[in-house]
N, C-alpha and C positions, 0 to 999 in steps of 0.2 A: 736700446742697446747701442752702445758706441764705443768703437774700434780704435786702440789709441793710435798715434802714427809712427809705424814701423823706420829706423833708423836703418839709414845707407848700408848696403853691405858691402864691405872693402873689396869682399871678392869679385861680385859683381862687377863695380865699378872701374873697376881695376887704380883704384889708387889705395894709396896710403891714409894712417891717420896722419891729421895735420895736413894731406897733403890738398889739392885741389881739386875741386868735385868735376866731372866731367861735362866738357860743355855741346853742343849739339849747332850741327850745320844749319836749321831752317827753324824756324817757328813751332811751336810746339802749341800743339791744338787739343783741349778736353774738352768732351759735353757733359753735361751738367744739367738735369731738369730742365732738357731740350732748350737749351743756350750754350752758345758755341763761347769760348772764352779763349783769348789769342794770350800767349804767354808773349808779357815782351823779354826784351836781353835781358840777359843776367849780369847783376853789375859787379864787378871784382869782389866786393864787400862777399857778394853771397857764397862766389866761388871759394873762398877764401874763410870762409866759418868756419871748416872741420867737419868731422863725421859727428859731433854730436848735433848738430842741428839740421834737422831734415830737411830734404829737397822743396822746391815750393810744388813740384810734380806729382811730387812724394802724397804730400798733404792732399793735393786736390783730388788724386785715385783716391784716396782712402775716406773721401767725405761722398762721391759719388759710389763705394760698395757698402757703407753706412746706408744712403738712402737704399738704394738695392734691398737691402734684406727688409729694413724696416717697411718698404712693402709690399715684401713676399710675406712676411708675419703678418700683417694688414690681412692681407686675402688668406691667411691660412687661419686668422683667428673669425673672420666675417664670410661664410662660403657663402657661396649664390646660393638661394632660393631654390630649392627642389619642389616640384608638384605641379597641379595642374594650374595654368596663369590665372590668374585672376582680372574675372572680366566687372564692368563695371555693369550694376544695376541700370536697366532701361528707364529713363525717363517717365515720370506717371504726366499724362495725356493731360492737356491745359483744358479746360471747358470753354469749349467753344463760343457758347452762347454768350459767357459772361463775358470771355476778350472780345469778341465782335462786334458787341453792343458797344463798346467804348470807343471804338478805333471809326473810323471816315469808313472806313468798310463794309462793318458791320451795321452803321447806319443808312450805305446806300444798298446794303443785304435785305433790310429790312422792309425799308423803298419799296424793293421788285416785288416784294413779296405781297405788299398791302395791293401793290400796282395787281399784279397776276390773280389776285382774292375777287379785285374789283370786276378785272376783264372775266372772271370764269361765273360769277354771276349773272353779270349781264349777255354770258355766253347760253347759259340758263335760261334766263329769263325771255332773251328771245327765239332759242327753241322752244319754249312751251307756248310763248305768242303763235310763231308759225305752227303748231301743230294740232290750237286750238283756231287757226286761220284755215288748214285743211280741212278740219271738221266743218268747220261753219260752209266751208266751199262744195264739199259733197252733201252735205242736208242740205242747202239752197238747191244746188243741181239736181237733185233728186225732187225737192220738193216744184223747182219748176217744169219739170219733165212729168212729174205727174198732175201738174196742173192744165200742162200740153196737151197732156194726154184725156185729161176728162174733156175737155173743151170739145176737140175733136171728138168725142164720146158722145156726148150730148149732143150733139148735133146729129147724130145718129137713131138717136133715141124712139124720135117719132116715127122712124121707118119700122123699130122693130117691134114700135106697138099695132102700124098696120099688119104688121104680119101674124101677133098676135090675134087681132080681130080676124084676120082669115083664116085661119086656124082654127077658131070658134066656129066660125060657119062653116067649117070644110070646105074652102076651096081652096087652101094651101098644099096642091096637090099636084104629083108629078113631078117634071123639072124646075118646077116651081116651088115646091117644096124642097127639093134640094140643093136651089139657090140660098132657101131660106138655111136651112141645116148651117152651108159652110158657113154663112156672116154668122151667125150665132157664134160657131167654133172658132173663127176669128176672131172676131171682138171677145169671145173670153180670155183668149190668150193673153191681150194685154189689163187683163184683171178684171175685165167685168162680168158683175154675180147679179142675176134678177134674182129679187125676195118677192115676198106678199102671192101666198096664199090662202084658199079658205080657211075659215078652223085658225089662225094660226091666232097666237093670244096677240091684243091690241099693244102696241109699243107708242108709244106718242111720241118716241124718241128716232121713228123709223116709219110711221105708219101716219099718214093724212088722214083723218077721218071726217069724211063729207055727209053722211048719211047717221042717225044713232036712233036704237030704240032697241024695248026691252025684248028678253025670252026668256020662257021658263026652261029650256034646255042649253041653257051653260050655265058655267057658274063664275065666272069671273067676264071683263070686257074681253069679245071675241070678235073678230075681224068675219062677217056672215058673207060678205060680198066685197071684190074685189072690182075695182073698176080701171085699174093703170096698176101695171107692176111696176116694185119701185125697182131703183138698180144700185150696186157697193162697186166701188172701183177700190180693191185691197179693200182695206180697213174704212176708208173715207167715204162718206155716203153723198151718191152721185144725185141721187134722185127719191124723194119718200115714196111709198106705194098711197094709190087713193081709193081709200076702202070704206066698205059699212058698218058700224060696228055694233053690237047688239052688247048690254047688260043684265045681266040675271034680276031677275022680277023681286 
């Protein structure tokens, strides 16, 4: 749309036709798609056209209310956008593994990792050293504490076969007998069990046999006579018993 340019109005200006267009004290200043434009003088020539040919003022208001409308139609043909804004989709997540393995990063990533695999192995490996190192250190000290222990035992032993034989003879009697009782009660405390009695069946695995011959009343090898009872410290066999043994005929 474009606005032609409106000619001088005599009344206005308070001249004449023919006569001379009116001239102005000071510089005359229009803005213009934000540029400022200095009018200079007007030179006789223009004052001097007539009312058919318009102002150079004239002209230039009427190219700056041109632009004006053209856009105001601009914005009344194109409105802003109504509704909810419009956000942009989130990024989808890069894989890690595959950019890390390429980058200095990802290859010193992978470094700690092999490095951390090795150290928790060998973090392994010598925990179950030391815990098979504890084991071995408690069955040793166990096994020489009870080796301590029978030694000391044994050396014992012959006292408590005289007490046996006094015993047989009955003269293990009174406070003497009761000497005998507590050492008995002591020494089993620390594990020791006399075996081998009469009767009992022959073990060759426990049982010394010094003496053999047959009878017609058993019926497998029988232990008839005991001459030394053997003794077990726990499980371990301190001493055999030494005994008779008879075989059925």
């Amino acid at each position: 749309m474009t606005e032609k340019p409106r000619a001088a109005d005599p009344d206005a200006s308070g001249s004449t036709p023919g006569g001379s267009a009116p001239t102005d004290d000071g510089p005359r200043v229009v803005i213009r798609d934000n540029r400022k434009l200095g009018k200079t003088e007007e030179t006789p020539a223009a004052a001097d056209a007539g009312a058919d040919v318009p102002a150079e003022g004239l002209v230039e208001e009427s190219e700056v209310v041109v632009d004006e409308i053209e856009a105001e139609a601009t914005a009344l043909d194109d409105p802003a956008p109504t509704g909810p804004p419009v956000v942009d989709a989130p990024a989808q997540p890069v894989d890690g593994s595959a950019s890390a393995t390429g980058s200095p990063l990802g290859a010193e990533l992978e470094a700690l990792r092999a490095e951390l695999d090795e150290r928790t192995r060998d973090l392994q490996r010598v925990s179950a050293e030391y815990a098979n190192y504890r084991k071995r250190v408690d069955r040793d000290r166990g096994v020489v504490q009870e080796q301590a222990t029978g030694s000391v035992l044994a050396a014992l032993l012959p006292i408590l076969d005289d007490l046996d034989r006094a015993r047989e003879h009955g003269d293990l009697v009174g406070p003497f007998g009761t000497v005998a009782e507590q050492l008995t009660t002591a020494l089993g405390k620390f594990g020791l069990t006399p075996f081998g009695e009469q009767g009992d069946p022959f073990d060759p695995t426990r049982h010394e046999a010094v003496a053999h011959q047959t009878s017609p009343d058993v019926d497998e090898p029988t232990c008839v006579q005991v001459m030394r009872r053997g003794y077990l410290l726990g499980e371990r066999l301190l001493r055999p018993a030494m005994v008779a043994v008879a075989d059925p005929e």
